[in-house]
C-alpha positions as CSV (number, residue, x, y, z in Angstrom):
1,X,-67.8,-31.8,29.0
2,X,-68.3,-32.0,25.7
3,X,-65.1,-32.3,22.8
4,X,-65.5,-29.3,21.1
5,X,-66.7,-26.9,24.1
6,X,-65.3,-26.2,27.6
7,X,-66.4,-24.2,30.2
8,X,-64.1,-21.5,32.5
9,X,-65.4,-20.1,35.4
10,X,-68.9,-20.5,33.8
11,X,-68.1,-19.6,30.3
12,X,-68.3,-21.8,27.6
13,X,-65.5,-21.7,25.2
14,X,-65.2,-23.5,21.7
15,X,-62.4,-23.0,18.6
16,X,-63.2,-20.3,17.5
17,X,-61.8,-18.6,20.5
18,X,-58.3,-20.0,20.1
19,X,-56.1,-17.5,18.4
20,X,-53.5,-19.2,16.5
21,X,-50.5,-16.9,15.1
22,X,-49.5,-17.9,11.7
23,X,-45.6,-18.9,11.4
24,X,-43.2,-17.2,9.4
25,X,-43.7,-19.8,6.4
26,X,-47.1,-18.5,6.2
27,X,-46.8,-14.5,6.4
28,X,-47.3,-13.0,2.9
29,X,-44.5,-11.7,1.1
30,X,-44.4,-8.8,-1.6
31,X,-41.2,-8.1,-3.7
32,X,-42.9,-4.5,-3.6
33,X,-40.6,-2.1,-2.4
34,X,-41.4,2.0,-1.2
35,X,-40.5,4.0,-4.3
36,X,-39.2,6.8,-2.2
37,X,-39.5,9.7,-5.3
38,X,-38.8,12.2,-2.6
39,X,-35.2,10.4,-2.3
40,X,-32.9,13.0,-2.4
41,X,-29.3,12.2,-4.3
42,X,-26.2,12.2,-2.0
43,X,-22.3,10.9,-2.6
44,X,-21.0,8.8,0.0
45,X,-17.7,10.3,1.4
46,X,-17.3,8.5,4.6
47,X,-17.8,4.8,5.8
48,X,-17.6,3.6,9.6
49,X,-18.8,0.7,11.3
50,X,-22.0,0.5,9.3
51,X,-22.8,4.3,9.4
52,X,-22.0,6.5,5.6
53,X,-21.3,10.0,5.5
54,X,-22.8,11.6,2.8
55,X,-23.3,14.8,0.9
56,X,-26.3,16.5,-0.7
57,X,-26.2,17.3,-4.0
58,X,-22.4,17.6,-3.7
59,X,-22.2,20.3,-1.1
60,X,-19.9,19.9,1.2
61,X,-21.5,22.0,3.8
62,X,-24.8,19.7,3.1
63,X,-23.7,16.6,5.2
64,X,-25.6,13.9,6.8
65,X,-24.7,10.6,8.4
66,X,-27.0,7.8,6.4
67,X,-28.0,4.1,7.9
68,X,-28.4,1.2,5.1
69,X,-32.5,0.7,4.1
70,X,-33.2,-2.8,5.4
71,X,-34.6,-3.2,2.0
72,X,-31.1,-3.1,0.5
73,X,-30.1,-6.3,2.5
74,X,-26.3,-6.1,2.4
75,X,-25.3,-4.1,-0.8
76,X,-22.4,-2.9,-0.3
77,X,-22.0,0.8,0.0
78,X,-18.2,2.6,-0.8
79,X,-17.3,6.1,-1.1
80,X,-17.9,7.9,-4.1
81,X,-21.1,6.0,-4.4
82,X,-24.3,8.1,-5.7
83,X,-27.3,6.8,-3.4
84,X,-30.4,8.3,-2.7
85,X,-31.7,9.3,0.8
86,X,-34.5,10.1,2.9
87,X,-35.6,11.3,6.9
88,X,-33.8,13.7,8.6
89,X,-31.8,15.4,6.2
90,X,-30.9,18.3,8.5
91,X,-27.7,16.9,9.4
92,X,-28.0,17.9,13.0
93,X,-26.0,16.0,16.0
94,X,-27.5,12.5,16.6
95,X,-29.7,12.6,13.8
96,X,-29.8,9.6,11.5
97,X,-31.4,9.3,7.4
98,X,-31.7,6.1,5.7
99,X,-30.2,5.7,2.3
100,X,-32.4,3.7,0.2
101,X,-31.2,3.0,-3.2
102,X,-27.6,3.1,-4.6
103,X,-27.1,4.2,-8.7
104,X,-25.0,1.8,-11.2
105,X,-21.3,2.6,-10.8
106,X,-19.8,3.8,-14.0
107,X,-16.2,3.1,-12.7
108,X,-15.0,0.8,-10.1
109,X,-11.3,0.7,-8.6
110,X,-11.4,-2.8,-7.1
111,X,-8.5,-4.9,-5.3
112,X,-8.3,-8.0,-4.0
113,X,-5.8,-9.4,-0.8
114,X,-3.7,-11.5,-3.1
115,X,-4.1,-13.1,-7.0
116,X,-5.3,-16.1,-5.4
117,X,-8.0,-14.4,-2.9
118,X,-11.6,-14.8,-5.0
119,X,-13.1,-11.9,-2.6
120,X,-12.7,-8.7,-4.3
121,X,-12.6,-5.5,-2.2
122,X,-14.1,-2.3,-3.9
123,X,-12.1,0.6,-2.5
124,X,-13.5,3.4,-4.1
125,X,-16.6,3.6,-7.4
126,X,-17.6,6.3,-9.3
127,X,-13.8,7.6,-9.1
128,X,-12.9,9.3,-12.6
129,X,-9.1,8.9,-12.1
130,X,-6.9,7.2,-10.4
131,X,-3.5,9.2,-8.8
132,X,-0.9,6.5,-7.9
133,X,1.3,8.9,-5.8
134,X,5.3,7.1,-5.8
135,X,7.9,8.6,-3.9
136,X,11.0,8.6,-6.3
137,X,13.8,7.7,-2.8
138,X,13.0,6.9,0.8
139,X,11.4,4.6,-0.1
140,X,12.7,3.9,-3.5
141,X,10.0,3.7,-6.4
142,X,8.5,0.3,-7.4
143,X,7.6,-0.5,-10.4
144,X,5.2,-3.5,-9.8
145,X,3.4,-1.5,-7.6
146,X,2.5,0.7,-10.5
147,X,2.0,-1.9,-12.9
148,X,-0.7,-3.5,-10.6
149,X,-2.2,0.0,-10.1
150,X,-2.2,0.3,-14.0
151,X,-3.9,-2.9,-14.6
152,X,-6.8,-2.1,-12.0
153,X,-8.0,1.5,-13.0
154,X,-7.7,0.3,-16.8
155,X,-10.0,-2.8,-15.8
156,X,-11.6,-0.6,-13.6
157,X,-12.7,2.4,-16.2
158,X,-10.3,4.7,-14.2
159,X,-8.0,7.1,-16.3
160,X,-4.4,6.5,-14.1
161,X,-2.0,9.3,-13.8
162,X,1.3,8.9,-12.1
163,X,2.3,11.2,-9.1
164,X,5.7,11.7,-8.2
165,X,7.0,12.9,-4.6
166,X,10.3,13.8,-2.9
167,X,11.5,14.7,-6.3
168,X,14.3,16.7,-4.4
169,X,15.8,13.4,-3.3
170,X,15.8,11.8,-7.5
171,X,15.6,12.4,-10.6
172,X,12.1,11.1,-12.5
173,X,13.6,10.1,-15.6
174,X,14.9,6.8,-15.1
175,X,11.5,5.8,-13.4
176,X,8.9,6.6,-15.9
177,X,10.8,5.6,-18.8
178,X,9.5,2.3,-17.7
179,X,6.3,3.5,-18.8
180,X,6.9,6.0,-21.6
181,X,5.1,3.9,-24.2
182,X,1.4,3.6,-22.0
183,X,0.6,7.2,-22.5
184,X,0.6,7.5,-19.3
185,X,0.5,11.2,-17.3
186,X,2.8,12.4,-14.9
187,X,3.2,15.2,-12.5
188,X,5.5,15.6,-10.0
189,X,4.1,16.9,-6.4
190,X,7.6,16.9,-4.3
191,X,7.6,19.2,-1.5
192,X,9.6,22.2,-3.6
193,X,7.4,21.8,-6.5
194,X,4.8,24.0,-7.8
195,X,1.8,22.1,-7.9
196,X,-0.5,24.4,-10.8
197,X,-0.1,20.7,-13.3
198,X,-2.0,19.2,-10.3
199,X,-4.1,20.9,-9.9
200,X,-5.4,20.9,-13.4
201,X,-5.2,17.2,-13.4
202,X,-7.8,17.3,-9.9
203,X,-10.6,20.0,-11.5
204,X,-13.4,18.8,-11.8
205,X,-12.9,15.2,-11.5
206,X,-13.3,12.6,-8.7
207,X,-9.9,11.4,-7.8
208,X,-9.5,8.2,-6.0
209,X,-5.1,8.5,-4.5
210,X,-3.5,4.7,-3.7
211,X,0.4,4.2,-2.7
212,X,2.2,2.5,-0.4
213,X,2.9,3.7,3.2
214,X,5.6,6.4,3.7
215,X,5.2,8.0,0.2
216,X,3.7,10.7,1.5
217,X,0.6,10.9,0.1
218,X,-0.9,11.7,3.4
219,X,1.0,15.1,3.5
220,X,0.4,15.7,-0.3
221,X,-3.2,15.6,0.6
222,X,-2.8,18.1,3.6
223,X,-1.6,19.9,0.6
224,X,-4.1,19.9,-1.6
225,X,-7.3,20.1,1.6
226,X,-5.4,22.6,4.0
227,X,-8.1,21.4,6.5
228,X,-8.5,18.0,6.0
229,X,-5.6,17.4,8.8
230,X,-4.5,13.7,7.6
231,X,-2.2,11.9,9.9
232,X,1.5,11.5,8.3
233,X,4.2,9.3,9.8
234,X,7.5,8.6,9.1
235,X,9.1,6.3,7.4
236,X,10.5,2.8,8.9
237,X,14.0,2.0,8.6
238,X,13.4,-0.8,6.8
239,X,11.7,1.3,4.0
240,X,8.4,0.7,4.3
241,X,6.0,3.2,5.8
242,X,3.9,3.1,9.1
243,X,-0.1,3.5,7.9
244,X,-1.0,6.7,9.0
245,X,-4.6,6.4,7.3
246,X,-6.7,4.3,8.3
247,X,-9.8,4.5,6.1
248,X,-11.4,6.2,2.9
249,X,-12.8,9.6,2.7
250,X,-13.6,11.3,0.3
251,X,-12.7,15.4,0.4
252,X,-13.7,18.2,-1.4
253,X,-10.8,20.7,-3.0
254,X,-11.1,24.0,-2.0
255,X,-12.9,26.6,-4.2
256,X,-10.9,29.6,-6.1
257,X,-12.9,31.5,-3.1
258,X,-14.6,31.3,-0.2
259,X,-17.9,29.9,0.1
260,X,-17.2,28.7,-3.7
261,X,-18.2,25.7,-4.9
262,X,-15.5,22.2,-4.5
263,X,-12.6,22.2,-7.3
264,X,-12.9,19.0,-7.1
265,X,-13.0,16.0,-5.0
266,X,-10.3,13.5,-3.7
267,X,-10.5,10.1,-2.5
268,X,-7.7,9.3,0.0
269,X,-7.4,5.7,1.1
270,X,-5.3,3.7,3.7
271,X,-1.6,3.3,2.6
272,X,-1.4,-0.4,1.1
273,X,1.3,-2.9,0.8
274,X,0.2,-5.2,-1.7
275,X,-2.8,-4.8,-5.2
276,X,-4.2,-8.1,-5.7
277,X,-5.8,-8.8,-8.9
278,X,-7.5,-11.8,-8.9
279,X,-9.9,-10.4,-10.7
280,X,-8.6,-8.5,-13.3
281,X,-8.6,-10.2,-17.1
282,X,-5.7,-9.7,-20.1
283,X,-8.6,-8.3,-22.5
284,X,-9.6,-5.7,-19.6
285,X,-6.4,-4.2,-19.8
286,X,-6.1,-4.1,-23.4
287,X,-9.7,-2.6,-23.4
288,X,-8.4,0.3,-22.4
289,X,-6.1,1.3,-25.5
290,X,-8.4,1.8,-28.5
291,X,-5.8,0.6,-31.0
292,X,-5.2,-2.2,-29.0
293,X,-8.8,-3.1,-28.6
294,X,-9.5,-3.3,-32.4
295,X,-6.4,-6.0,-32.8
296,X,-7.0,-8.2,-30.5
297,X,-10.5,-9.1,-32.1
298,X,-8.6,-11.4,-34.3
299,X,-7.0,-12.8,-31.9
300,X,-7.4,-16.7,-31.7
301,X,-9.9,-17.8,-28.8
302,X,-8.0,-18.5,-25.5
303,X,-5.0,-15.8,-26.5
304,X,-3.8,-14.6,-23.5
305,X,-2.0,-11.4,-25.7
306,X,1.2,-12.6,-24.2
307,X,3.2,-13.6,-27.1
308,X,4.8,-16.4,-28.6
309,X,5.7,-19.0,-27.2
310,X,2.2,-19.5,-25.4
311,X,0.7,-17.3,-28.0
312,X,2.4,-17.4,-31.9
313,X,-1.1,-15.9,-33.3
314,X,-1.4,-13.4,-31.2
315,X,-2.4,-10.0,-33.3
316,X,-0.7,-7.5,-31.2
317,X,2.3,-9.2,-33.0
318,X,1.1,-7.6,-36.2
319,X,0.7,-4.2,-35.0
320,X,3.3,-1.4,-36.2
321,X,4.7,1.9,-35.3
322,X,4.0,3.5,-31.9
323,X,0.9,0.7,-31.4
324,X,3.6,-2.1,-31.6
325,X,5.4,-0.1,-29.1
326,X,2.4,0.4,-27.2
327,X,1.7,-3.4,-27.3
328,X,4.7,-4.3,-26.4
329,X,4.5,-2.2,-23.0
330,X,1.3,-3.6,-22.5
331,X,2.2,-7.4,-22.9
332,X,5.2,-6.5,-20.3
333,X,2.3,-5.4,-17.8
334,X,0.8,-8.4,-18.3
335,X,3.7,-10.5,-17.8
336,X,4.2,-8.1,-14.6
337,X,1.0,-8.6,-12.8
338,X,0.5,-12.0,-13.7
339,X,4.2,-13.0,-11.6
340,X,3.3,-13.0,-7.5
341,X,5.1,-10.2,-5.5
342,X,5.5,-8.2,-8.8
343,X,4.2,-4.6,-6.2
344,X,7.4,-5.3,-4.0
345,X,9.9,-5.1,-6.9
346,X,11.9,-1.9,-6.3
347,X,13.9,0.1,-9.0
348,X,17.6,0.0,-8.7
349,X,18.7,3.5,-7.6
350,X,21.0,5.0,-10.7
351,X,24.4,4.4,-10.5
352,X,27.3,7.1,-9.3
């Protein structure tokens, strides 16, 4: 027999019969990716256990249920995102489309699950607004809460607006004087109240709600999306709620008519108990006031904008009139969400 030949059965066989399947080191690689131009643009509105809802072109009755591209790896995909998506579009049962590309966020309502955690949770992006809905008693307001809520949408891009509830069980005044001087809106959505200032606050605009269990954002949404049909609970006797929702979704508001187009669209997400902020920065807070902004420009490198005696240059020192007033508020908030527990702080019911 010779070394480079062997015979089978009377066939001779030699190497270049020996098929050799190249390893996984040697497969060729491309960073080339499909373009997919026929992509068609979507929003995400649901997300469970690796499966998104999404809608067409922002048509409700345009909704499919979207796998992640294996091209995208693990992006992470929220609700409110706009993504692009292809296949079966039809949105029958038991079909499935891919989405293949998610668009830059231009706002981004993030939280972490402390101020020491590093991982940062995105609950909802593209949001315009954020509603922080407070119940003014049962249970009582708190003001951290707020505070932390504040200092997310305004590092976030989010415009915040403060929604009241069970304003038949308290008067709002005391509460929001605590933040009279951070231009910040209010409406009240108890269950007497007319809710036509809502309502203008929701048109047109994608509004991501937060609040803690038992505030009743759950029935303010029921509300708002007659047939969204969100769970509501009561509240625990120790004054905290039970969490009645369990996961984002994004819903349309109901057209003037039938058949109409959305009003609007609302984010609701699970009832929380604490707003970490781990990653939130002084000057991203102070981004958000224009006035503010300017000033702290001169401020010395390292100036945490809290004052003296950590900060004696600081330029918000400088400022006059209703921006010194503003400043002021704002270096409180800072103080605020920079002390641990500040979201459990509750306001002390008025007196008599």
């Amino acid at each position: 027999m010779s070394r480079r030949a062997a015979t089978v059965r009377g066939r001779t066989y030699d190497e270049s019969d020996v098929r050799i399947r190249p390893g996984k080191g040697s497969r060729p690689r491309t960073k080339n990716r499909p373009a997919h131009d026929d992509a068609e643009t979507a929003m995400v509105v649901s997300v469970d256990r690796g499966r998104w809802g999404c809608v067409l072109d922002g048509d409700p009755d345009r909704r499919v249920v979207a796998m992640r591209a294996r091209e995208l790896g693990r992006t992470p995909i929220v609700v409110g995102d706009q993504v692009g998506v292809v296949g079966d579009l039809s949105g029958r049962p038991d079909t499935l489309a891919r989405i293949v590309r998610v668009a830059d966020r231009t706002t981004v309502l993030r939280r972490t699950a402390d101020d020491n955690d590093p991982y940062e949770r995105i609950v909802v992006g593209n949001a315009d607004q954020l509603l922080i809905v407070t119940a003014l008693a049962d249970p009582p307001p708190r003001t951290g809460f707020v505070e932390r809520a504040l200092a997310a949408a305004y590092a976030g891009g989010l415009t915040p607006v403060l929604c009241l509830t069970k304003s038949d069980l308290a008067a709002p005044d005391e509460f929001t004087a605590h933040f009279a001087d951070l231009q910040l809106p209010v409406v009240t959505a108890g269950r007497d109240d007319d809710l036509d200032a809502l309502w203008q606050t929701l048109e047109g605009r994608l509004t991501a709600l937060i609040g803690h269990s038992g505030v009743g954002k759950s029935t303010l949404v029921n509300r708002l999306v007659p047939d969204a049909d969100r769970a509501t609970g009561e509240v625990s006797g120790v004054g905290k709620g039970r969490h009645t929702s369990t996961q984002s979704v994004a819903l349309p508001l109901p057209g003037a008519e039938p058949g109409a187009a959305p009003r609007g669209w609302v984010v609701d997400t699970p009832g929380i108990r604490s707003f970490g902020l781990a990653h939130v920065t002084p000057d991203q807070i102070i981004d958000a006031f224009d006035d503010l902004r300017e000033a702290i420009e001169t401020c010395p490198r390292g100036c945490t904008h809290l004052g003296p005696p950590a900060d004696p240059e600081c330029a918000l020192d400088a400022l006059t009139g209703s921006s010194h007033r503003r400043a002021m508020a704002v270096r409180e908030l800072l103080a605020s969400v920079s002390s641990s527990g500040a979201d459990d702080t509750p306001v002390s019911p008025p007196e008599g």
